[in-house]
N, CA, C and O atoms as a Maestro MAE file, in Angstrom:
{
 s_m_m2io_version
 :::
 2.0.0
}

f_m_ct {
 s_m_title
 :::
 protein
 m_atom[224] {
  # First column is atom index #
  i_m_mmod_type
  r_m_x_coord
  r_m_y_coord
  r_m_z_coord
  i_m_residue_number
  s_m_chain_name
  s_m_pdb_residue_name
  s_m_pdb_atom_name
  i_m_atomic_number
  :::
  1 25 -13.537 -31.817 -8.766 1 A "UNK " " N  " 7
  2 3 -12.385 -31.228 -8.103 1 A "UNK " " CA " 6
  3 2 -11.919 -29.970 -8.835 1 A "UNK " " C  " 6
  4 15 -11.623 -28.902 -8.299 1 A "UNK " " O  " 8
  5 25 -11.899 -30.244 -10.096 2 A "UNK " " N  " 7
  6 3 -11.431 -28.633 -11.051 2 A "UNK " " CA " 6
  7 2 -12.136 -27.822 -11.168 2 A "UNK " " C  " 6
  8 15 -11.835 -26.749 -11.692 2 A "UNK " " O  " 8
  9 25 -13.574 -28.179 -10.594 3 A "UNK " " N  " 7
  10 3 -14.568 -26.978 -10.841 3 A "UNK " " CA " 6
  11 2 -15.186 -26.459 -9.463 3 A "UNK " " C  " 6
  12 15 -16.084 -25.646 -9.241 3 A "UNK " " O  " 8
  13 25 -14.327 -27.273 -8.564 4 A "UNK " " N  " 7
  14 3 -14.342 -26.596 -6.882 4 A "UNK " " CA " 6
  15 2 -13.394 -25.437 -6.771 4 A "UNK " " C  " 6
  16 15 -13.582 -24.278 -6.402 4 A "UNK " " O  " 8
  17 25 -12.100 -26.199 -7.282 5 A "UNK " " N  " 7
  18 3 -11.222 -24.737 -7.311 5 A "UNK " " CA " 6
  19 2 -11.076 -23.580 -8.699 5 A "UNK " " C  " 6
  20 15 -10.346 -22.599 -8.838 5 A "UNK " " O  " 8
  21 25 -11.788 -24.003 -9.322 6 A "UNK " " N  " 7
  22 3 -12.026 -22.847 -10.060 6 A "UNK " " CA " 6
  23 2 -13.304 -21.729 -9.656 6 A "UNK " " C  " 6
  24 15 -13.618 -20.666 -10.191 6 A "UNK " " O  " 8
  25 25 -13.776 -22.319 -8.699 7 A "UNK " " N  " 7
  26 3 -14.837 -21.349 -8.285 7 A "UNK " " CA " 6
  27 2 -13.848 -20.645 -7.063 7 A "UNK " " C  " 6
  28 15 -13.786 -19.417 -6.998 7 A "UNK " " O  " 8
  29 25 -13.223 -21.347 -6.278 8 A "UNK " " N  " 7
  30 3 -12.105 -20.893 -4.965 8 A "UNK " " CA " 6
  31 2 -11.665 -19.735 -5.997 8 A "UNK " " C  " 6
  32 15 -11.780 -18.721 -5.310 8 A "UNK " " O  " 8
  33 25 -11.257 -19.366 -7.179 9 A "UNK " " N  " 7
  34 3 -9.993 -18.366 -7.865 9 A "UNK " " CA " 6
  35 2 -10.959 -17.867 -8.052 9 A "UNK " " C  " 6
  36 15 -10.913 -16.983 -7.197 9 A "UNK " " O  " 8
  37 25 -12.498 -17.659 -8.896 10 A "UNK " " N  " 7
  38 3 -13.777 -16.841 -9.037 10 A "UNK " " CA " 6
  39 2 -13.502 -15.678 -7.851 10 A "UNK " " C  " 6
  40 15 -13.104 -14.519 -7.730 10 A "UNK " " O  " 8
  41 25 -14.057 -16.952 -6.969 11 A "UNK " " N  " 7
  42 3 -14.182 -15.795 -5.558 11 A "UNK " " CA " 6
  43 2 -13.397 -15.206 -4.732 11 A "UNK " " C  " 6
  44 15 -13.734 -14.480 -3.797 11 A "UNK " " O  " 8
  45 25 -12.085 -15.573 -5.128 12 A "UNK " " N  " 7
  46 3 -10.843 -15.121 -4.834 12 A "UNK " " CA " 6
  47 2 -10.658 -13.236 -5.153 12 A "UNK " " C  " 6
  48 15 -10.491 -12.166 -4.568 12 A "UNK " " O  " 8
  49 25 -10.860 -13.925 -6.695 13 A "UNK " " N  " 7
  50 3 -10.921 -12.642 -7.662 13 A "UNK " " CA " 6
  51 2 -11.176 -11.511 -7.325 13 A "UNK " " C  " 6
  52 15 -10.629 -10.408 -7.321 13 A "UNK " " O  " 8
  53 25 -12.597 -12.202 -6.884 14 A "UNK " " N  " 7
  54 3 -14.294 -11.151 -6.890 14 A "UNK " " CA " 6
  55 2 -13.782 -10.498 -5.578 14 A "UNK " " C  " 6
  56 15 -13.723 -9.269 -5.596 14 A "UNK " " O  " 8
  57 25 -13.444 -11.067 -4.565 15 A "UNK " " N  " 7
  58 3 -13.911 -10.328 -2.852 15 A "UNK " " CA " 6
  59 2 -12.253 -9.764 -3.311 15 A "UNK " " C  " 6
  60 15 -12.262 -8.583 -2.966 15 A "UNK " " O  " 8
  61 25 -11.056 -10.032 -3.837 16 A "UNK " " N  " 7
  62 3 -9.896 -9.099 -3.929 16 A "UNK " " CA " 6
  63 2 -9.977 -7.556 -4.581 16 A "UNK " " C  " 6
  64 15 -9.485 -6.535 -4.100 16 A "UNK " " O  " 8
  65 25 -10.640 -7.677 -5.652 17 A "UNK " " N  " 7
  66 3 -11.289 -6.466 -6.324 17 A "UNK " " CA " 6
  67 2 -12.431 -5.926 -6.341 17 A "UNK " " C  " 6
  68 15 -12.841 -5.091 -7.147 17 A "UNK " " O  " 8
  69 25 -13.296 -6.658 -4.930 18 A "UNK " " N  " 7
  70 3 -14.757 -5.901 -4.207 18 A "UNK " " CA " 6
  71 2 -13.318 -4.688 -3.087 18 A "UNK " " C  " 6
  72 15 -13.315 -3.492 -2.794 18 A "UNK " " O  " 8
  73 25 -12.509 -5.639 -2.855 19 A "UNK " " N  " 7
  74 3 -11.471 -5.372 -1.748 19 A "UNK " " CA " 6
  75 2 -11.447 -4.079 -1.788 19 A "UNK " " C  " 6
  76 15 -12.061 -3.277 -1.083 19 A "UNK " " O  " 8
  77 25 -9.982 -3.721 -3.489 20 A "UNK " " N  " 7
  78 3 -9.223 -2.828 -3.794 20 A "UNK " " CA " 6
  79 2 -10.710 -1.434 -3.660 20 A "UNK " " C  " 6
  80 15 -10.779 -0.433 -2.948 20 A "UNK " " O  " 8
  81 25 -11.862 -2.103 -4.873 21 A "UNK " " N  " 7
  82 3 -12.521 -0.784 -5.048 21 A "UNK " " CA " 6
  83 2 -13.456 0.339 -4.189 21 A "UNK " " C  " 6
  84 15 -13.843 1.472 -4.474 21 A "UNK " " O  " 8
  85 25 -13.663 -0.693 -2.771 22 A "UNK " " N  " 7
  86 3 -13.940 -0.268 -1.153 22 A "UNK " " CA " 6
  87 2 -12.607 0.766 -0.422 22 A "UNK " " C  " 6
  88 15 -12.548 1.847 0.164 22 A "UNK " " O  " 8
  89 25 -11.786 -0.148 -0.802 23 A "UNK " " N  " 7
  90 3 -10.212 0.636 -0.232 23 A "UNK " " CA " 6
  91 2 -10.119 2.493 -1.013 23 A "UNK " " C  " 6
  92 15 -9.930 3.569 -0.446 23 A "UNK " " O  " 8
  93 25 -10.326 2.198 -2.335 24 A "UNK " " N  " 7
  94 3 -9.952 3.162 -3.283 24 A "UNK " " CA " 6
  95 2 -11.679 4.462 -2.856 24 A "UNK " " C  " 6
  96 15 -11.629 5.636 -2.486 24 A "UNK " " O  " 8
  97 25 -12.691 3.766 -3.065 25 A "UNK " " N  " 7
  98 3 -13.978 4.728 -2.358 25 A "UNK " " CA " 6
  99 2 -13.488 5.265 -1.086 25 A "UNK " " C  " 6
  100 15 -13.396 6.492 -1.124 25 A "UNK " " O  " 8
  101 25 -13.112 4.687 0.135 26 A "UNK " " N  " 7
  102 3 -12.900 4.806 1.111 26 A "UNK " " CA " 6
  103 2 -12.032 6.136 1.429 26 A "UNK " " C  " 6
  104 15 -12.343 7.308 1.641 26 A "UNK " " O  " 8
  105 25 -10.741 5.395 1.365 27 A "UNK " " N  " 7
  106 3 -9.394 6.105 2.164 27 A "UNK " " CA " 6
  107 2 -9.700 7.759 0.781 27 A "UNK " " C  " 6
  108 15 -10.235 8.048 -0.289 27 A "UNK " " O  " 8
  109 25 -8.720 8.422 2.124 28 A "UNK " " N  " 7
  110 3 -8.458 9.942 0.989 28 A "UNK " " CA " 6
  111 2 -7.422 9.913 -0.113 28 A "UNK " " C  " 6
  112 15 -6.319 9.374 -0.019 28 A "UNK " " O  " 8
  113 25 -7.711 10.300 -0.751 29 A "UNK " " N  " 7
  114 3 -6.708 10.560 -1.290 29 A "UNK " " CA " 6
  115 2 -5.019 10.846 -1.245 29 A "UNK " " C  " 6
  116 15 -4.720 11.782 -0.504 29 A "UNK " " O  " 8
  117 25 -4.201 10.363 -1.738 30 A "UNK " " N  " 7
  118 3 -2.831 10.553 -1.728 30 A "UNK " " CA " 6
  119 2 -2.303 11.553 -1.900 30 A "UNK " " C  " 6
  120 15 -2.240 11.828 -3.098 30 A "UNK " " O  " 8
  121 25 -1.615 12.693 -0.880 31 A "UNK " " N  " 7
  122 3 -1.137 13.932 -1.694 31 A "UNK " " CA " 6
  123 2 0.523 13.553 -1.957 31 A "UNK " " C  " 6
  124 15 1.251 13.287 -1.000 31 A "UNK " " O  " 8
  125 25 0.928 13.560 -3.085 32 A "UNK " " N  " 7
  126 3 1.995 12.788 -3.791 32 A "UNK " " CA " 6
  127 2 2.939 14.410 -3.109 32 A "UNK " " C  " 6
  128 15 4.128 14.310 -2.808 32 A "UNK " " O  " 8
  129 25 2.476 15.246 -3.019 33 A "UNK " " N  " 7
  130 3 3.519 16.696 -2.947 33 A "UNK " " CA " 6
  131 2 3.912 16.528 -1.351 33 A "UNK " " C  " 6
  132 15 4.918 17.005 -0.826 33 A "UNK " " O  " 8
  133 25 2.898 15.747 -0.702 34 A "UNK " " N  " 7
  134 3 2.982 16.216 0.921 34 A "UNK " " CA " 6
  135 2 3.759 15.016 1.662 34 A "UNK " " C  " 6
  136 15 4.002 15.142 2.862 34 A "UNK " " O  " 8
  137 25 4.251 13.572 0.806 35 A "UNK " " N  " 7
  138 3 4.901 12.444 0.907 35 A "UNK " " CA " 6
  139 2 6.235 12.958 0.972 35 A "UNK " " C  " 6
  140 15 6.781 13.642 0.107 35 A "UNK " " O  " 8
  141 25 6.864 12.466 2.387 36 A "UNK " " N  " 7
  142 3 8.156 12.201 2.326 36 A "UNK " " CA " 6
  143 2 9.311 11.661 1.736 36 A "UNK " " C  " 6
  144 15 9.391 10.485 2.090 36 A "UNK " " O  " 8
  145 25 10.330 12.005 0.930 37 A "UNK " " N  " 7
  146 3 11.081 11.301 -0.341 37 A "UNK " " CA " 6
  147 2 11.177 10.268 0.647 37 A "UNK " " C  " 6
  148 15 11.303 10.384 1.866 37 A "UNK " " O  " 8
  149 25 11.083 9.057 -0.190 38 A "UNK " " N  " 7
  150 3 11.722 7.894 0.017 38 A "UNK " " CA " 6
  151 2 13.002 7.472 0.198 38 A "UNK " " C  " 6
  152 15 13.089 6.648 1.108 38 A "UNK " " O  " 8
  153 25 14.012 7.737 -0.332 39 A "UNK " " N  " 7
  154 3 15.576 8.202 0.264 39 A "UNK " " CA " 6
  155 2 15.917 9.727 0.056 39 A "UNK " " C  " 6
  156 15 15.673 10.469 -0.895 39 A "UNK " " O  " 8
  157 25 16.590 9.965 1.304 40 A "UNK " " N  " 7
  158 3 16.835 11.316 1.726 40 A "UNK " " CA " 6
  159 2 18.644 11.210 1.387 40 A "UNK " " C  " 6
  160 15 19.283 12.261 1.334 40 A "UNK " " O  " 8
  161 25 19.243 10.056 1.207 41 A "UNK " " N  " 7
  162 3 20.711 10.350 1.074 41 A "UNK " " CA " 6
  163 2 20.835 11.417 0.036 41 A "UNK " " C  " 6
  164 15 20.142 11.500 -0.977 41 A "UNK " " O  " 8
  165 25 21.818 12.244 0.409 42 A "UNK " " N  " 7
  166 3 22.162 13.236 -0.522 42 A "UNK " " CA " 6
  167 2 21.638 14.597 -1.272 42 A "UNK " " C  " 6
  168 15 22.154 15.422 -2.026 42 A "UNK " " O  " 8
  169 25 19.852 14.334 -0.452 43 A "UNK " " N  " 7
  170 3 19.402 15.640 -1.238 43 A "UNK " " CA " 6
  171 2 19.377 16.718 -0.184 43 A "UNK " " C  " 6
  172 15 18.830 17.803 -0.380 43 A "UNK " " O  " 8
  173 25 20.035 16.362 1.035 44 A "UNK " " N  " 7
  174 3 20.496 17.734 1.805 44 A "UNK " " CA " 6
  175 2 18.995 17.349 2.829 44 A "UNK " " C  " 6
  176 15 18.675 18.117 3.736 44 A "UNK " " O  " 8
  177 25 18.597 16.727 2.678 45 A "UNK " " N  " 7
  178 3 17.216 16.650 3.525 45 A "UNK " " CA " 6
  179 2 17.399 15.219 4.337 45 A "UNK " " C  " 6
  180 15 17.727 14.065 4.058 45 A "UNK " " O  " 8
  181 25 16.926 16.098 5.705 46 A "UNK " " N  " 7
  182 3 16.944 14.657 7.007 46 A "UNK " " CA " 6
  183 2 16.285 13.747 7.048 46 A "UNK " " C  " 6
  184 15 15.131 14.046 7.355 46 A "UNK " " O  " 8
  185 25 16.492 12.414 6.834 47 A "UNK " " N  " 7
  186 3 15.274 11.633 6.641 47 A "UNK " " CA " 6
  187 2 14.718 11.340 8.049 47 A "UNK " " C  " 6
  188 15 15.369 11.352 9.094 47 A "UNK " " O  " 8
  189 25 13.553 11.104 7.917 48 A "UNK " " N  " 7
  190 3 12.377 10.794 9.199 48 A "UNK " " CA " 6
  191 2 11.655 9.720 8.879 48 A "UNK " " C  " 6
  192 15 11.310 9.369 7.751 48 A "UNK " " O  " 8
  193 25 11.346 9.002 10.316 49 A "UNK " " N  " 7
  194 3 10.687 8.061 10.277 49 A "UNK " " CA " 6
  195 2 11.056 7.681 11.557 49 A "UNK " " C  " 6
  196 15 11.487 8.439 12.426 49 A "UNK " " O  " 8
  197 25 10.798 5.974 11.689 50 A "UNK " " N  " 7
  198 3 10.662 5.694 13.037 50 A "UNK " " CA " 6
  199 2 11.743 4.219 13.379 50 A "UNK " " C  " 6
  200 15 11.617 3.075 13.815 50 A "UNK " " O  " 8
  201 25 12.600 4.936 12.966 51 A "UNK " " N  " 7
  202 3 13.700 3.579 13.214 51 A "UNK " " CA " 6
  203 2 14.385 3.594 14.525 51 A "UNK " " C  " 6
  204 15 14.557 4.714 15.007 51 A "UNK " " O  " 8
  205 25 14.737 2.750 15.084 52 A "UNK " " N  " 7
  206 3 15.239 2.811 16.566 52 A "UNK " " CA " 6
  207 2 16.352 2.892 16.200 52 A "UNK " " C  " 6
  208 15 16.752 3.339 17.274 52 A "UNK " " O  " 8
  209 25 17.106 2.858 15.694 53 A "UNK " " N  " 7
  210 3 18.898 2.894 15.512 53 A "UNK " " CA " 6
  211 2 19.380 4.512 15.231 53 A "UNK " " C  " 6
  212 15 20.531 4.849 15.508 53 A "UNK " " O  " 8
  213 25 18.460 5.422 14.692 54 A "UNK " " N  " 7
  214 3 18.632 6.572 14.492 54 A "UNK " " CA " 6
  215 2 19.195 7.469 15.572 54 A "UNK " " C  " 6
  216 15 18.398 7.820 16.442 54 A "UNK " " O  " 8
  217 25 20.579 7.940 15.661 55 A "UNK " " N  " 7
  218 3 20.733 8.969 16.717 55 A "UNK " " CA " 6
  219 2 20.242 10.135 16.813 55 A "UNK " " C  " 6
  220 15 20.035 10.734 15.758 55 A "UNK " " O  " 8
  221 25 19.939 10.741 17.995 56 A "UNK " " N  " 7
  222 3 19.603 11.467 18.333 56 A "UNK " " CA " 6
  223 2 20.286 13.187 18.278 56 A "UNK " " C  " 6
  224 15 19.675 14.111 18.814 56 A "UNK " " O  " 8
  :::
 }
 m_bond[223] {
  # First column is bond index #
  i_m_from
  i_m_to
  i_m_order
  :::
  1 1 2 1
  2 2 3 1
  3 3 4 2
  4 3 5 1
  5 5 6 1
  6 6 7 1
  7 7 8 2
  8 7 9 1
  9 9 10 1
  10 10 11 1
  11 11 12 2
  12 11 13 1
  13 13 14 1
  14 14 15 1
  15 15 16 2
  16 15 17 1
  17 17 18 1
  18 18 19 1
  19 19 20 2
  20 19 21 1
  21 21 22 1
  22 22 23 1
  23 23 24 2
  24 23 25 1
  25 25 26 1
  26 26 27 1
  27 27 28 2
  28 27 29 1
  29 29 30 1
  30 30 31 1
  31 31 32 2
  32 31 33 1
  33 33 34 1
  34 34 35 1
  35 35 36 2
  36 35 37 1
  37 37 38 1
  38 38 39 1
  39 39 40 2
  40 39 41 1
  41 41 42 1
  42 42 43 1
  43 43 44 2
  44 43 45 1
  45 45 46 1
  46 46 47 1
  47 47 48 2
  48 47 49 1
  49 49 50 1
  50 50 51 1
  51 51 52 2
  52 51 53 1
  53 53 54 1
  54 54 55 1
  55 55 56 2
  56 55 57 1
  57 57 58 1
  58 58 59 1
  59 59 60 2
  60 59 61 1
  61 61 62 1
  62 62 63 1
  63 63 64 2
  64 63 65 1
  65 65 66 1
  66 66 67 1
  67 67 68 2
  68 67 69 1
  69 69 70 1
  70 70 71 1
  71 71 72 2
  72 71 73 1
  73 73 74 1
  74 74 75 1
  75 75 76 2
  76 75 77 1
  77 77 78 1
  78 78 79 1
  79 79 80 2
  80 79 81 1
  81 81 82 1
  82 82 83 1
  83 83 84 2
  84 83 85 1
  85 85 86 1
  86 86 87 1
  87 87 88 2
  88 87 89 1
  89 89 90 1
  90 90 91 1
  91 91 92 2
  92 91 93 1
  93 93 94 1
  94 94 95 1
  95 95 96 2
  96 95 97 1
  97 97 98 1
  98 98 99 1
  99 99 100 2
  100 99 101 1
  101 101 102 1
  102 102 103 1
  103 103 104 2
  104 103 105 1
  105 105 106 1
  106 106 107 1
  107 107 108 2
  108 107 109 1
  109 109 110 1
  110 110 111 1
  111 111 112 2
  112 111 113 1
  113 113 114 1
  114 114 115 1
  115 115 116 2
  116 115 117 1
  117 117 118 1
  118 118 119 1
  119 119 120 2
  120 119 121 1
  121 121 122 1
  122 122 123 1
  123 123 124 2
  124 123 125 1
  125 125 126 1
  126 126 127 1
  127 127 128 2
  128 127 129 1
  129 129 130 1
  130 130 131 1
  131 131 132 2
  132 131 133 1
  133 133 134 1
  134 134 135 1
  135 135 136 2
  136 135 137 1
  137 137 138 1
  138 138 139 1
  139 139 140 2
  140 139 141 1
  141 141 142 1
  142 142 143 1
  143 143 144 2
  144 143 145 1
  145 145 146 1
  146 146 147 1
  147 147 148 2
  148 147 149 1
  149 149 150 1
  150 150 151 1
  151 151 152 2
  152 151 153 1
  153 153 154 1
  154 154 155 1
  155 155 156 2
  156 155 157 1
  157 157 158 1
  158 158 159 1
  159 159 160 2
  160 159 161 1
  161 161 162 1
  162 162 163 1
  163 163 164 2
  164 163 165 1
  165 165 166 1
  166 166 167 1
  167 167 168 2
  168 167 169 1
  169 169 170 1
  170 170 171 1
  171 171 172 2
  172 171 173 1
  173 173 174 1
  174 174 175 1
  175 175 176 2
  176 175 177 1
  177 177 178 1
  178 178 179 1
  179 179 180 2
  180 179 181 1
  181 181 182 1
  182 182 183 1
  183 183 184 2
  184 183 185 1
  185 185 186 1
  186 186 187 1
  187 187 188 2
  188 187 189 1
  189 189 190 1
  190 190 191 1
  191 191 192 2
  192 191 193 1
  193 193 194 1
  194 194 195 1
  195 195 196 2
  196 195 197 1
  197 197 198 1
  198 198 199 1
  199 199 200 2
  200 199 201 1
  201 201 202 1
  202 202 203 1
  203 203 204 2
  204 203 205 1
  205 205 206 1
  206 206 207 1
  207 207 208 2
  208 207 209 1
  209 209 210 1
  210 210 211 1
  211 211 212 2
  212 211 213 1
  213 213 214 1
  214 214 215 1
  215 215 216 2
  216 215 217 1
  217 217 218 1
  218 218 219 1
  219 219 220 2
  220 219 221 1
  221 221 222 1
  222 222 223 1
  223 223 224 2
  :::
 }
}
């Protein structure tokens, strides 16, 4: 029984960080300059996104 689920967390491991390093080859890159601040209160800038409560 302890050496069934210690192989379950092995392969857990393995296909989570086959996961990340497919994800990280894959997708482009992040441009950190071209990201929208995360809160806009107060720096004079409108925040955007896609909330339904936002007036128009």
């Amino acid at each position: 029984m302890i050496q069934s689920t210690k192989k379950y967390q092995v392969l857990f491991w393995v296909c989570l960080s086959s996961f990340l390093v497919w994800d990280t080859t894959v997708s482009p890159p992040v441009d950190l300059r071209n990201e929208p601040p995360l809160i806009a209160a107060g720096s004079g800038k409108p925040s955007s996104g896609g909330h339904c409560a936002v007036s128009k």
